[in-house]
DSSP file (Angstrom, degrees, kcal/mol; ACC not computed):
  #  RESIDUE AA STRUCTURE BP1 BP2  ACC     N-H-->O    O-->H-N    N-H-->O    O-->H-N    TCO  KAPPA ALPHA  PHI   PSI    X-CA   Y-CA   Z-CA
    1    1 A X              0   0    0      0, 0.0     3,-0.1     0, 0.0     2,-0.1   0.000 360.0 360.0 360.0 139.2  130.2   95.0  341.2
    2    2 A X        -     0   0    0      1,-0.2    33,-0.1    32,-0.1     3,-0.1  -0.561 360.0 -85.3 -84.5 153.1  130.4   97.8  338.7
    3    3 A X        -     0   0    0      1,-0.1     2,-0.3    31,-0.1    32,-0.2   0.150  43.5 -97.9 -39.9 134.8  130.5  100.8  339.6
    4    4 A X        +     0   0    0     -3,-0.1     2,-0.2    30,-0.1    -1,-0.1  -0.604  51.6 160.8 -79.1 147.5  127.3  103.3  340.6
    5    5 A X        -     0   0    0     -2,-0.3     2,-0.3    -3,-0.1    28,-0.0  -0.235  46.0-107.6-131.0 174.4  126.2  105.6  337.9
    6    6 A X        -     0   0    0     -2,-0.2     2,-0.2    28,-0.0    -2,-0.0  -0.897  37.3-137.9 -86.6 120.9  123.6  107.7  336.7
    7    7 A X        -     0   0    0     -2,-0.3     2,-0.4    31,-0.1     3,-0.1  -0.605  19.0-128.3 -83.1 154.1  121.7  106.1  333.4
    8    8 A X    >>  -     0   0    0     -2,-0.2     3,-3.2     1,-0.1     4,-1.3  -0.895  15.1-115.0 -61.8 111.3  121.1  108.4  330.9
    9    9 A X  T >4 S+     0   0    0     -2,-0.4     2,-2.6     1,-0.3     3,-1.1   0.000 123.5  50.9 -51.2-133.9  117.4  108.8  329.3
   10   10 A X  T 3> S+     0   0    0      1,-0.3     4,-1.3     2,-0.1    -1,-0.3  -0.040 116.6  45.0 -23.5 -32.9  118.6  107.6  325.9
   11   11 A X  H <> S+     0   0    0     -3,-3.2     4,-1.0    -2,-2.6    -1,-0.3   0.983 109.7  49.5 -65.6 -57.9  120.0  104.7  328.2
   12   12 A X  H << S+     0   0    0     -4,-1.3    -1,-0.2    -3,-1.1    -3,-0.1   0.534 116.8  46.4 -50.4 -19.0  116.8  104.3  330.1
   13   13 A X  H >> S+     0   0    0     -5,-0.4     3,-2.5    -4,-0.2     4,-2.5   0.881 110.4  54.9 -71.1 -54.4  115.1  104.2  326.3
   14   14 A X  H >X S+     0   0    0     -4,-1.3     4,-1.9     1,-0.3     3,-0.7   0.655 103.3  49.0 -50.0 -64.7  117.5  102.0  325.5
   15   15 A X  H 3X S+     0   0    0     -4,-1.0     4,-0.8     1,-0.3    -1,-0.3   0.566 113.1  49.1 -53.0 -34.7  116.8   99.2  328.5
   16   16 A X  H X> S+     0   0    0     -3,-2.5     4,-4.0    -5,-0.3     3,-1.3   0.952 107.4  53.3 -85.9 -33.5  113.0   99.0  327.9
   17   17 A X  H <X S+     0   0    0     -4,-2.5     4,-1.2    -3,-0.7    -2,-0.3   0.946 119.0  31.5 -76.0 -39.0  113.4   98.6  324.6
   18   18 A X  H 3X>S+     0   0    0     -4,-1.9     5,-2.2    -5,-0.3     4,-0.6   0.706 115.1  60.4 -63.2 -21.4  115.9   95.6  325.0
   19   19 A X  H <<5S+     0   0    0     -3,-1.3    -2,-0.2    -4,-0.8    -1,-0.2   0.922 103.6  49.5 -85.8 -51.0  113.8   94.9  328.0
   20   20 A X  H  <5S+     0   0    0     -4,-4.0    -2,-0.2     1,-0.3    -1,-0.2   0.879 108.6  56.3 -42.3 -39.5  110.4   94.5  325.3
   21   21 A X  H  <5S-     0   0    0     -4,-1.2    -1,-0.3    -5,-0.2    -2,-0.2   0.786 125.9-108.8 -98.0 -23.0  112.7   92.0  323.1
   22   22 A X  T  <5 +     0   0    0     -4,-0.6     2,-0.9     1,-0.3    -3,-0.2   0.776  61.9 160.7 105.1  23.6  113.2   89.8  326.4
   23   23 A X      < -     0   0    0     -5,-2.2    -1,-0.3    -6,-0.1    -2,-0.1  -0.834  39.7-124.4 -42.8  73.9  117.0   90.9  326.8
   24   24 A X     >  -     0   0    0     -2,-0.9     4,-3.8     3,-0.1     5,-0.3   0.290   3.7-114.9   9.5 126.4  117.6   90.0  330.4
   25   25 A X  H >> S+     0   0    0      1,-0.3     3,-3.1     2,-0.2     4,-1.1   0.849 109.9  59.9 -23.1 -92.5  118.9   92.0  333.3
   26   26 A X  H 3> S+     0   0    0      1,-0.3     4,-5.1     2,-0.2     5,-0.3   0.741 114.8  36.7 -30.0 -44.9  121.9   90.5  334.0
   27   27 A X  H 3> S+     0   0    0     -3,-0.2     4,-1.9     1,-0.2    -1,-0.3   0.977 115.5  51.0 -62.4 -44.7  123.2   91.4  330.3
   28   28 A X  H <X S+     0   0    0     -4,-3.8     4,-1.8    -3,-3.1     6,-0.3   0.814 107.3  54.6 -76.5 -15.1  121.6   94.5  330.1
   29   29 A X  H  X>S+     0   0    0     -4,-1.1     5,-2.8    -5,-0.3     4,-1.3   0.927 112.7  44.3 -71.6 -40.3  123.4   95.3  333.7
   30   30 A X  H ><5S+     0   0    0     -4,-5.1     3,-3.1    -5,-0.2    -2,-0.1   0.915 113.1  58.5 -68.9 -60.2  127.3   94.3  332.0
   31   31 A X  H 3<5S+     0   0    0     -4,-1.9    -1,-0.2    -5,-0.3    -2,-0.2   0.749 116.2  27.8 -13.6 -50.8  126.1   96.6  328.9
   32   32 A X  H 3<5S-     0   0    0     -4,-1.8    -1,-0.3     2,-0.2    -2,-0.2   0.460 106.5-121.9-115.5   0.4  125.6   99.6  330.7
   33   33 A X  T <<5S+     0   0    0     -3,-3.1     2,-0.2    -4,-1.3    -3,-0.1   0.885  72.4 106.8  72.6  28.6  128.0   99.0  333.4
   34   34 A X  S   <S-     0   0    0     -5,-2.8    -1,-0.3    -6,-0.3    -2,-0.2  -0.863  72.5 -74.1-142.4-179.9  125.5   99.3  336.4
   35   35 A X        -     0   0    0     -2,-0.2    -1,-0.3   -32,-0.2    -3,-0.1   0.392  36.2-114.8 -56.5-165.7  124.0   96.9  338.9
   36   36 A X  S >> S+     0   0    0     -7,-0.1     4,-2.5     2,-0.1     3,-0.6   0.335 118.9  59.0 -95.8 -34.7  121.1   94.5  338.2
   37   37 A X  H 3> S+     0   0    0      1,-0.3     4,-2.9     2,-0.2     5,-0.2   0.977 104.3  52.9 -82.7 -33.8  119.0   96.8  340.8
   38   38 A X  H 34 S+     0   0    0      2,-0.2     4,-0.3     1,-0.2    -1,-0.3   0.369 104.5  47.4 -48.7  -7.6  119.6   99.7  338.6
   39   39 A X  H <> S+     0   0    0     -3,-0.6     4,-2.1     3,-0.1    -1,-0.2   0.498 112.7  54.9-130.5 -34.1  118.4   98.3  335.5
   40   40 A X  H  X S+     0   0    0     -4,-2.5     4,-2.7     2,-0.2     5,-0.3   0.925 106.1  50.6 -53.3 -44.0  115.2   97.2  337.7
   41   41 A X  H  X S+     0   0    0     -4,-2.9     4,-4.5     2,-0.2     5,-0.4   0.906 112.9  49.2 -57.5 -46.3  114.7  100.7  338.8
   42   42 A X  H  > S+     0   0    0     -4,-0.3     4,-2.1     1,-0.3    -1,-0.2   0.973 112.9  48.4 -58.9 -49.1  114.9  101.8  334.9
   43   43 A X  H  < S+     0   0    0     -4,-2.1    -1,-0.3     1,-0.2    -2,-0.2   0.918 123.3  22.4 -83.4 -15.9  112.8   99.6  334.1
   44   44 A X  H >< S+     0   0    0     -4,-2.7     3,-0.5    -5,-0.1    -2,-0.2   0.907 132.5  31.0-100.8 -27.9  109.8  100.0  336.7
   45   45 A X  H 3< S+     0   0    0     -4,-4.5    -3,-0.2    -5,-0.3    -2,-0.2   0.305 110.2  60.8-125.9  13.0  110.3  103.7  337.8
   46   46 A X  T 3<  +     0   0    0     -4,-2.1     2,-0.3    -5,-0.4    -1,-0.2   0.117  68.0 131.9-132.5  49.4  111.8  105.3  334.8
   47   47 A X    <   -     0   0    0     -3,-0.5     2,-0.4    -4,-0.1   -34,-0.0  -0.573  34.7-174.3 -56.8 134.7  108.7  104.7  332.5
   48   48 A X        -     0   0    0     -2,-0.3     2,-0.3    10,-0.1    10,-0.1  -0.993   4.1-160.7-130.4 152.1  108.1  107.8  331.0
   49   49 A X  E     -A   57   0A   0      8,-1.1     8,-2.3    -2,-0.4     2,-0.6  -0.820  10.5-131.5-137.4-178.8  105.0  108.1  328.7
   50   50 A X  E     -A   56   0A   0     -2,-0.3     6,-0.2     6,-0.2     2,-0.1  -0.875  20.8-135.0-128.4 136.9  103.7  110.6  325.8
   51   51 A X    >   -     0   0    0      4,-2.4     3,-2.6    -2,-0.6    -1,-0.0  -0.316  46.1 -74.6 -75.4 164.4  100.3  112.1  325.7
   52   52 A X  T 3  S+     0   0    0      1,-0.2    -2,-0.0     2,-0.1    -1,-0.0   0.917 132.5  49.5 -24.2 -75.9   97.9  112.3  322.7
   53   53 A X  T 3  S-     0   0    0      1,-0.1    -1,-0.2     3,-0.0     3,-0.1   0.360 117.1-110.5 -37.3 -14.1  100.4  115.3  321.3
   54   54 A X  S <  S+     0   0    0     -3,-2.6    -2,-0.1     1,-0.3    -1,-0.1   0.226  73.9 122.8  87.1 -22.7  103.3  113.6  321.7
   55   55 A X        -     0   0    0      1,-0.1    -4,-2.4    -5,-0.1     2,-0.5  -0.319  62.5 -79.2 -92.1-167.6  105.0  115.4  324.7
   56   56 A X  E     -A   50   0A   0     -6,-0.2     2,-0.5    -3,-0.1    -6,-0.2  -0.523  39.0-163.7-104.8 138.4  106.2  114.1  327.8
   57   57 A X  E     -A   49   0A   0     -8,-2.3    -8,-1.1    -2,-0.5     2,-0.4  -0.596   6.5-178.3 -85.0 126.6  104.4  113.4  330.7
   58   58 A X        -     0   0    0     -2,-0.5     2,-0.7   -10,-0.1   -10,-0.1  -0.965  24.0-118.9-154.6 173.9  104.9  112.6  334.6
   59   59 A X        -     0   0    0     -2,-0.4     2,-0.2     1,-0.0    -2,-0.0  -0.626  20.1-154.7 -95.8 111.5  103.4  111.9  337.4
   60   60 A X        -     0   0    0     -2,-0.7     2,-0.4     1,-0.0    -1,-0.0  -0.424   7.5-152.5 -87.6 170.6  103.2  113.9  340.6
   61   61 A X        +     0   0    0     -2,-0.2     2,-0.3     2,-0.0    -1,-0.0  -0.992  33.0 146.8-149.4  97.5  102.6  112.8  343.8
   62   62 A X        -     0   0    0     -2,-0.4     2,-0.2     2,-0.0    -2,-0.0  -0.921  35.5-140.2-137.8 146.7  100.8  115.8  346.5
   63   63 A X        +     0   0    0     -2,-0.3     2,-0.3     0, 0.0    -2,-0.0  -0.934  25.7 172.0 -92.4 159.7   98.6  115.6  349.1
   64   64 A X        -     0   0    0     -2,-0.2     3,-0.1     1,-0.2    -2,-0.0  -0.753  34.4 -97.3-148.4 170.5   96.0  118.1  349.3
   65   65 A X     >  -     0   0    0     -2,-0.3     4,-1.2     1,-0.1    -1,-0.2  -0.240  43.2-102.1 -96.5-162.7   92.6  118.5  351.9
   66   66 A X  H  > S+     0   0    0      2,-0.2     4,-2.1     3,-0.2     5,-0.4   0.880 121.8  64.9-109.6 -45.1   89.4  117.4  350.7
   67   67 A X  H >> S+     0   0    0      1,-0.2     4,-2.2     2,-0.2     3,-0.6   0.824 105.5  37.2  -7.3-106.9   88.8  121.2  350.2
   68   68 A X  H 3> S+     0   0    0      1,-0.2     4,-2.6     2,-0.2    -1,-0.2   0.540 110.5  66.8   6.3 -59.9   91.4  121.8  347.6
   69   69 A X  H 3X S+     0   0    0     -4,-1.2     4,-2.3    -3,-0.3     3,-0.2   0.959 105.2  37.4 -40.0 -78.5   90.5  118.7  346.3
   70   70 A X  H <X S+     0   0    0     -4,-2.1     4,-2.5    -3,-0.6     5,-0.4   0.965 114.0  56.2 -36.3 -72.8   87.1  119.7  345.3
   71   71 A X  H  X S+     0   0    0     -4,-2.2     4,-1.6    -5,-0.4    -1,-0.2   0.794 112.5  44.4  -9.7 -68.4   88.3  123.3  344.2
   72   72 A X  H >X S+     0   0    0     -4,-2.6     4,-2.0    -3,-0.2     3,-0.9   0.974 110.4  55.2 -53.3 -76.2   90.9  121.5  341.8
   73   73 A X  H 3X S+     0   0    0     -4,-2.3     4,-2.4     1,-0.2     3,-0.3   0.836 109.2  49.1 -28.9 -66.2   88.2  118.9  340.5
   74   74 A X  H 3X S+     0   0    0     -4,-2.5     4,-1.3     1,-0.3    -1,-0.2   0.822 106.0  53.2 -58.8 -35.3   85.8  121.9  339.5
   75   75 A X  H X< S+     0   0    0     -4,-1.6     3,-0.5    -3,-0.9    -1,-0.3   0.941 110.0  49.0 -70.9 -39.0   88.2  123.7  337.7
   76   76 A X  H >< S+     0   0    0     -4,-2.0     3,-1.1    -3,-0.3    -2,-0.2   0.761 102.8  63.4 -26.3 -50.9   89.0  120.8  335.7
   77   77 A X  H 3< S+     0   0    0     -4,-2.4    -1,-0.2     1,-0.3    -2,-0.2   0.851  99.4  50.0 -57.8 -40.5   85.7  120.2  335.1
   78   78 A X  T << S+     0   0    0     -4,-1.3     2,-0.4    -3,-0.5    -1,-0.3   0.316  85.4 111.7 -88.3  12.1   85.2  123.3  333.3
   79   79 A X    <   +     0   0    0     -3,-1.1     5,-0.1     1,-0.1    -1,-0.0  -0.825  31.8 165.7 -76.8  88.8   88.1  122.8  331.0
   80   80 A X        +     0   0    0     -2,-0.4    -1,-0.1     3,-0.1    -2,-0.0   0.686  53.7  64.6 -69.1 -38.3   87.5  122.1  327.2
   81   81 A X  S    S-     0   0    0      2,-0.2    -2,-0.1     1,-0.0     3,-0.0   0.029  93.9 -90.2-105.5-162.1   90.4  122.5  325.5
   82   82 A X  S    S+     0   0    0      1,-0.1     2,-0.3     2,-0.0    -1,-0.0   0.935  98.8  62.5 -68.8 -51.3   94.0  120.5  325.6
   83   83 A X        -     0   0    0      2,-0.0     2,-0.7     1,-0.0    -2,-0.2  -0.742  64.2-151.2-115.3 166.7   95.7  122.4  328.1
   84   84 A X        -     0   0    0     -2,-0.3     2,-0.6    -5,-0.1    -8,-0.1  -0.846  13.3-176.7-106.0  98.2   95.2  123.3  332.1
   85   85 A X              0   0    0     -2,-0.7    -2,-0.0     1,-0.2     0, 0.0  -0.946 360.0 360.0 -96.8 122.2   96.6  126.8  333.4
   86   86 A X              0   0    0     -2,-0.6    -1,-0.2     0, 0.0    -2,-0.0   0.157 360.0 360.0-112.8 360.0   96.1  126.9  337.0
């Protein structure tokens, strides 16, 4: 089994884009010299995606009370412009 690693993002580009052309795992796993579960991981949990603008986006994960919640929602609401300072 090769060895464990860290992928690079430019690797991680690299794996969807091969992934889009219908490359297989298994190949793309001797290519980069990591597992088959590693090259799953890239491909479902290190989607990264671009906003309108072009930069990069990700996705957090909080819980928060229904309080809060609201609070957050309303301040949103009143928000015109591109970006959100809170």
């Amino acid at each position: 089994m090769p060895s464990s690693r860290r992928l690079t993002d430019q690797e991680r580009r690299q794996i969807a884009q091969q992934r889009a052309k219908g490359v297989p795992e298994r190949e793309l796993a001797v290519r980069f010299s990591v597992s088959r579960k590693t090259i799953y991981n890239a491909r479902n949990h290190g989607r990264v995606t671009r906003s309108a603008n072009d930069s990069r986006t990700r996705v957090l994960t909080i819980r928060v009370s229904d309080r809060d919640l609201r609070g957050f929602d309303a301040a949103l609401s009143g928000v015109t412009g591109p970006s959100v300072h809170i």
